[in-house]
C-alpha positions as CSV (number, residue, x, y, z in Angstrom):
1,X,142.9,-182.1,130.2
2,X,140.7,-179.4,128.9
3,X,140.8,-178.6,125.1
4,X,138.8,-175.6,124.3
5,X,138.0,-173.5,121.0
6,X,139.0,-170.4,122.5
7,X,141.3,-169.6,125.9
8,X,141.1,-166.6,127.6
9,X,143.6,-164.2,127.2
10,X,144.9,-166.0,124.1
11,X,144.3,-165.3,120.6
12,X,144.0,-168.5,118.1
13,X,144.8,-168.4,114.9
14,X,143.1,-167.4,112.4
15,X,142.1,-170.0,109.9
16,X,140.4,-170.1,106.2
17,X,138.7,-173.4,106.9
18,X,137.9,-175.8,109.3
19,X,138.4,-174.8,113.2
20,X,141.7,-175.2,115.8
21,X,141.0,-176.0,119.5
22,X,143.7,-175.5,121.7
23,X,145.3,-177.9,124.7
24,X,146.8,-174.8,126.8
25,X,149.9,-175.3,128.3
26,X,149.9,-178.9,128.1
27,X,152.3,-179.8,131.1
28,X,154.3,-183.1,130.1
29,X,156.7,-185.3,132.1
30,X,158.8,-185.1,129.2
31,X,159.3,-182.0,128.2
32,X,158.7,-178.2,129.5
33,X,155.0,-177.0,129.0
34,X,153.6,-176.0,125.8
35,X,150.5,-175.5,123.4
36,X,148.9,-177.9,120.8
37,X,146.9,-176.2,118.3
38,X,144.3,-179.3,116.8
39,X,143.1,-178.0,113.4
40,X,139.4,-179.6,112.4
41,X,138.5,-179.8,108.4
42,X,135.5,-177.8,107.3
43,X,132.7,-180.6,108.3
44,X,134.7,-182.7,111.1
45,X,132.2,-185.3,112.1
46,X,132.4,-188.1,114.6
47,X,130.6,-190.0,112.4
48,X,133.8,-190.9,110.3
49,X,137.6,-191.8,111.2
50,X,140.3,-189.3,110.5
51,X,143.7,-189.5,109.8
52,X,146.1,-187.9,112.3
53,X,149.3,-185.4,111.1
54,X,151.7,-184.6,114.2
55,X,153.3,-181.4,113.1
56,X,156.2,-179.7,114.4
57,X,156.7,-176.0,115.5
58,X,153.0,-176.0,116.0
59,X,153.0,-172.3,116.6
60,X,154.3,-171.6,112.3
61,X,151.4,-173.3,110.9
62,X,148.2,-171.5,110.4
63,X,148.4,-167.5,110.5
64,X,151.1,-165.5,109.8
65,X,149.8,-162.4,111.9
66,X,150.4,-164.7,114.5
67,X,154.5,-165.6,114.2
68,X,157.4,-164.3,114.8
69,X,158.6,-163.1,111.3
70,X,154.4,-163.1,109.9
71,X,155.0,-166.0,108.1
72,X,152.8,-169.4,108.2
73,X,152.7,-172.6,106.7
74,X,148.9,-172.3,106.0
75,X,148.1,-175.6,106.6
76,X,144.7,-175.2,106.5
77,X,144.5,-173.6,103.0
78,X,146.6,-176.3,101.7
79,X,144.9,-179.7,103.2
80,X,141.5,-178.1,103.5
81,X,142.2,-177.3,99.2
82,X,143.4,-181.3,98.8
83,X,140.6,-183.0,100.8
84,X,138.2,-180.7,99.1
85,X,139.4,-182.1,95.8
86,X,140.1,-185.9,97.1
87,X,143.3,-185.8,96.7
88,X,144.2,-186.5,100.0
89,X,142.4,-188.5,103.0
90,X,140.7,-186.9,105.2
91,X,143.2,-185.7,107.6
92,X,143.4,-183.8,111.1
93,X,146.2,-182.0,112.3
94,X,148.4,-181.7,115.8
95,X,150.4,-178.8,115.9
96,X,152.5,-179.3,118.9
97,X,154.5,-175.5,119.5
98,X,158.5,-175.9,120.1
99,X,160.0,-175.4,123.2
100,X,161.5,-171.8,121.9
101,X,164.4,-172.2,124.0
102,X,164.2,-175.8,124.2
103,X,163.6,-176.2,120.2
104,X,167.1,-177.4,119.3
105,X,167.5,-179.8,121.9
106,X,163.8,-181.4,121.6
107,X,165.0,-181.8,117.9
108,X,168.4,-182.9,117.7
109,X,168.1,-187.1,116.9
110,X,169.6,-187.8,120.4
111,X,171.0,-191.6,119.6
112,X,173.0,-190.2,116.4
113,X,174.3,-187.4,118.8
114,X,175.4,-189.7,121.6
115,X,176.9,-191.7,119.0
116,X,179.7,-189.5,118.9
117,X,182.9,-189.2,120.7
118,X,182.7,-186.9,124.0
119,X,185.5,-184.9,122.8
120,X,182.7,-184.2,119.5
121,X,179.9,-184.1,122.6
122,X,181.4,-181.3,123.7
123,X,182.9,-179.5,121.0
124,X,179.1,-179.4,119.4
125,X,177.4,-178.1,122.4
126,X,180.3,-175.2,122.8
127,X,178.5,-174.1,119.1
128,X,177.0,-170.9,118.3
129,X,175.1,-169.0,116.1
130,X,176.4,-166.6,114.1
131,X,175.1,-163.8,116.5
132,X,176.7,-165.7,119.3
133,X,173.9,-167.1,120.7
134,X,174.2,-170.8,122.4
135,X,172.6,-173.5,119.4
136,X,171.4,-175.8,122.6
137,X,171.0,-172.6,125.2
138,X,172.9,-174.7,127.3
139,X,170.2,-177.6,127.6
140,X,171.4,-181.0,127.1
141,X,169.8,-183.0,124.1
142,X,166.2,-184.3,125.1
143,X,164.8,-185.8,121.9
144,X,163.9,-188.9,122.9
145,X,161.9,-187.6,125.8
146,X,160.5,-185.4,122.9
147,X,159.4,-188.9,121.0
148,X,157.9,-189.8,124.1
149,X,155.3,-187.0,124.8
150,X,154.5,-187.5,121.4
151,X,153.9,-190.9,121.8
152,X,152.8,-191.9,125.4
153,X,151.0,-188.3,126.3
154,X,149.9,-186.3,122.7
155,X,149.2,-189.5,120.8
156,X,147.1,-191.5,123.0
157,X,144.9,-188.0,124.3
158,X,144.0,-187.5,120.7
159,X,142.9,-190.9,119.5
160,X,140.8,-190.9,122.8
161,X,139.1,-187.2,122.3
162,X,139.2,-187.1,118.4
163,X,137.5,-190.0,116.2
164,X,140.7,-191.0,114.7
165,X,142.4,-193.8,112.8
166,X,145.2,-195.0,115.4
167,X,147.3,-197.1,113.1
168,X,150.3,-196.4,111.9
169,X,148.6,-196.2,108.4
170,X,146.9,-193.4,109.0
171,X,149.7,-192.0,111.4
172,X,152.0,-189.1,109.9
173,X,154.7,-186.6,111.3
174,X,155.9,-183.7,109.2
175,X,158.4,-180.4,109.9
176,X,160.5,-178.4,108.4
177,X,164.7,-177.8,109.3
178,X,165.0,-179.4,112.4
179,X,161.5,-180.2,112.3
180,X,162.6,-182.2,109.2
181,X,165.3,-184.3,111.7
182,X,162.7,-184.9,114.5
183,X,160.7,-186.0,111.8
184,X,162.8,-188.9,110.5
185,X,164.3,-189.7,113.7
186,X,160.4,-190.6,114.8
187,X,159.6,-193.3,112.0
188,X,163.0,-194.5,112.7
189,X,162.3,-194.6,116.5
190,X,158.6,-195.7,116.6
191,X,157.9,-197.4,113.3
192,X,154.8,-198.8,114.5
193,X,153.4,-195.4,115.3
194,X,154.1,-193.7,112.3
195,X,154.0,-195.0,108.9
196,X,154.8,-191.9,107.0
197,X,157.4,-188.5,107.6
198,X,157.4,-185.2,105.5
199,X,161.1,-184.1,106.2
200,X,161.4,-180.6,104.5
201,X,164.6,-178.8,104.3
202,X,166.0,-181.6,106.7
203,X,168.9,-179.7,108.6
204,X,171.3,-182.8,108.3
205,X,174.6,-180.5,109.7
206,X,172.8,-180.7,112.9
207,X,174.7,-177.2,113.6
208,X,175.4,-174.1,111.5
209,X,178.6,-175.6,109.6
210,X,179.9,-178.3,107.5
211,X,183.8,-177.9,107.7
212,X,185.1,-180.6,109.8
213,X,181.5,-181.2,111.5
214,X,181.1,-185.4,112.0
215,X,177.0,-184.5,112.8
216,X,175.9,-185.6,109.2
217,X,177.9,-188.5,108.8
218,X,176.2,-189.7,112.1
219,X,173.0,-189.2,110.5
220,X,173.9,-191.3,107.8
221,X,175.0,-194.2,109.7
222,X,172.0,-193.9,112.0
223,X,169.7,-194.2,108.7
224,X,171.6,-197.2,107.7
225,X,170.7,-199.4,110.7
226,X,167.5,-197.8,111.5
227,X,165.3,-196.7,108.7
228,X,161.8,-198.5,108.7
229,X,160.5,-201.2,106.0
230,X,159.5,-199.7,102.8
231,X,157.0,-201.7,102.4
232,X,154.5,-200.1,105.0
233,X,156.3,-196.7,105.1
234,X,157.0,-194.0,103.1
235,X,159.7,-190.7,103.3
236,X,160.1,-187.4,101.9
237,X,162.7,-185.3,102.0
238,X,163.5,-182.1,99.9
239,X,165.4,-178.7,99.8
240,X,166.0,-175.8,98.0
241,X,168.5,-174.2,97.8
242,X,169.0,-170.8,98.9
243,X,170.0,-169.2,102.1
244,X,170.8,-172.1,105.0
245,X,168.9,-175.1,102.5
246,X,172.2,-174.2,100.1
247,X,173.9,-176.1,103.0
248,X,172.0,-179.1,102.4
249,X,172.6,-179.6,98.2
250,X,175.9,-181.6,99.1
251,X,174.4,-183.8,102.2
252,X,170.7,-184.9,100.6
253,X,172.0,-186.6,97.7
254,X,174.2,-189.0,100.7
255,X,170.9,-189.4,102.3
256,X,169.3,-190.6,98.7
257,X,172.2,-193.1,98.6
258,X,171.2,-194.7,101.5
259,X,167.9,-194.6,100.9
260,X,168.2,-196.6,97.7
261,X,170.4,-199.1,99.2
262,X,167.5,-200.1,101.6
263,X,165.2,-201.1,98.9
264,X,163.3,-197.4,98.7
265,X,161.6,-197.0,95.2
266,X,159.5,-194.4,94.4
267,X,156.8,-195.6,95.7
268,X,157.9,-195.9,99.1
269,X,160.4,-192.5,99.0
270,X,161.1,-189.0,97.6
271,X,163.6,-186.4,97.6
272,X,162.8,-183.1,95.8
273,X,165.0,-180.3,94.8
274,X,163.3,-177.2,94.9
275,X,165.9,-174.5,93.1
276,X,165.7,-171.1,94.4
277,X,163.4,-171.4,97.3
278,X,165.0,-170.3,100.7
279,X,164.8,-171.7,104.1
280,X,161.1,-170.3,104.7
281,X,158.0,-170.9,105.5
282,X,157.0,-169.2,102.5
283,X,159.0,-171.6,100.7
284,X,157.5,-174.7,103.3
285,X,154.3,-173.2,102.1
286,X,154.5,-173.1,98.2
287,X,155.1,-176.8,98.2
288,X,153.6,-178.4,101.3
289,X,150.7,-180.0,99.2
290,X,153.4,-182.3,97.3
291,X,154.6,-184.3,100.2
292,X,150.7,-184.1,101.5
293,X,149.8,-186.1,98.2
294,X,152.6,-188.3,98.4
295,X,151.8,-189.6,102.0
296,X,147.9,-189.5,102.0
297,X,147.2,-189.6,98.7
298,X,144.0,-191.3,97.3
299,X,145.5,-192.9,94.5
C-alpha cells in the first residue's frame, strides 16, 4: 500500500505544522474505498514512539478551504499548540474520510440497532431528513465491519509503517455527532485496542427526532453491559447546545447516570456542557484541546 506526501491530481490539505501523507483510496474488505490523511508533528522522528489518534470524518480535520461548508477542526493547530507546550504526549493522527453516502451506516453502533424489534428496524431505516433525503441512503447498517477496517486493516498498517506505541494506552479514537457514536461504540467493542474515546456532540437519537424514537434508550442499555473498565480507560463526552446539540441536553445527563453507576470518577470520565456552541466544527474546534488534555495529558 503506497502512502505518499502528495498524489497526483489531489490537493492535501493545508497544514500550519507538522506534514499529512495520504493512503489514496484505501480499498478495504470492509467497507467502500476511501482516503486516510496521516498528520506528522513538526519534528516526527523514528527515533521515538508516538501515540496514535484514529479520527473520524477524516476529510473535516485540517483545512477548511478544503470541506464542504470551509470549516475544519484544525487539528494540527490544536495538538501541534499542546505537544509544543507538554501538555499532551506526543501524538500522531489517522484521519480516516467517511464514506459520504455510507457515513450514517458506517456510524450507527450496529449491536444497539439490531437490538431493536424489526417492526423499530424498519420503521428507522424508512427515516428521513428534513429535506427528504434517506438518513441510511438505503444501505443497511455496517458498523461493525467499520470497527473492523479500523482494527484488522488501518490499525495494524500504521503501527507497521509509523514508529508507534501499539497498546491500548497510547491508543485513542475521537469524532464528533455520529463520529461521537462510532467513537464509544469502538472502546466498547475493542477495549483492548483503545484505551481512550473523545465523543463530542455524541448524536445519541441515532436519527433526527426524539418523540417516540426507542434509538437512545438502546444506547443506554448497550452502555450498561458494555462500557470498558475505568480503571485503564477513560471517556468524554460533551455538547452544546444550540442547533441539532440542543437535542442532546435531555439524553447526556442519562448517559452521565450510567456512567456513574459503573464506577466512572473523574479521573476516568467527563461530560462537558458547552452553552451556546452549535453543532460545528467551529464549535468541535474551539474546544478540541480539552478532551486532548484529558486523554493524553502529561499530568
Amino acid at each position: 500500500m503506497l502512502i505518499a506526501t502528495s498524489v497526483i491530481g489531489q490537493t492535501l490539505p493545508k497544514v500550519a505544522s507538522g506534514t499529512i501523507e495520504r493512503i489514496d483510496n484505501f480499498k478495504s474488505q470492509f467497507v467502500t474505498k476511501r482516503n486516510i490523511d496521516i498528520w506528522l508533528p513538526e519534528n516526527y522522528s523514528a527515533e521515538k514512539k508516538y501515540s496514535v489518534l484514529y479520527m473520524h470524518d477524516g476529510q473535516m480535520l485540517y483545512d477548511p478551504e478544503t470541506t464542504w461548508n470551509k470549516q475544519a477542526w484544525d487539528v494540527d493547530d490544536v495538538l501541534g499548540k499542546l505537544m509544543q507546550e507538554s501538555k499532551i504526549q506526543d501524538v500522531i493522527v489517522v484521519g480516516m474520510f467517511n464514506g459520504d453516502s455510507t457515513r450514517h451506516i458506517d456510524y450507527f453502533p450496529q449491536k444497539p440497532f439490531e437490538s431493536l424489534t424489526t417492526f423499530q428496524q424498519d420503521s428507522i431505516y424508512k427515516a428521513n431528513r428534513s429535506n427528504g433525503q434517506s438518513i441510511f441512503n438505503n444501505g443497511k447498517i455496517n458498523s461493525d465491519n467499520y470497527l473492523k477496517f479500523i482494527v484488522q486493516e488501518v490499525k495494524p498498517l500504521i503501527d507497521k509503517k509509523y514508529s508507534v506505541y501499539t497498546d491500548k494506552a497510547h491508543t485513542f479514537v475521537a469524532g464528533s455527532s455520529m463520529g461521537g457514536l462510532i467513537s464509544m461504540y469502538a472502546i466498547c467493542e475493542y477495549p483492548i485496542v483503545f484505551g481512550g474515546a473523545a465523543c463530542l456532540s455524541t448524536h445519541w437519537p441515532g436519527i433526527f427526532g426524539i418523540k417516540g424514537n426507542p434509538i437512545p434508550d438502546a444506547f443506554f442499555n448497550y452502555l450498561k453491559l458494555n462500557l470498558p473498565n475505568p480503571k485503564d480507560h477513560k471517556i468524554y463526552f460533551d455538547y452544546g447546545t444550540a442547533t441539532l446539540d440542543e437535542m442532546y441536553e435531555t439524553l447526556q445527563p442519562q448517559v452521565d447516570e450510567i456512567m456513574k453507576s459503573k464506577d466512572y470518577t473523574s479521573t476516568s470520565w467527563m461530560t462537558k456542557k458547552f452553552e451556546g456552541d452549535d453543532h460545528s466544527e467551529k464549535a468541535w474546534k474551539s474546544r478540541f484541546a480539552i478532551p486532548m488534555e484529558f486523554l493524553m495529558g502529561k499530568n
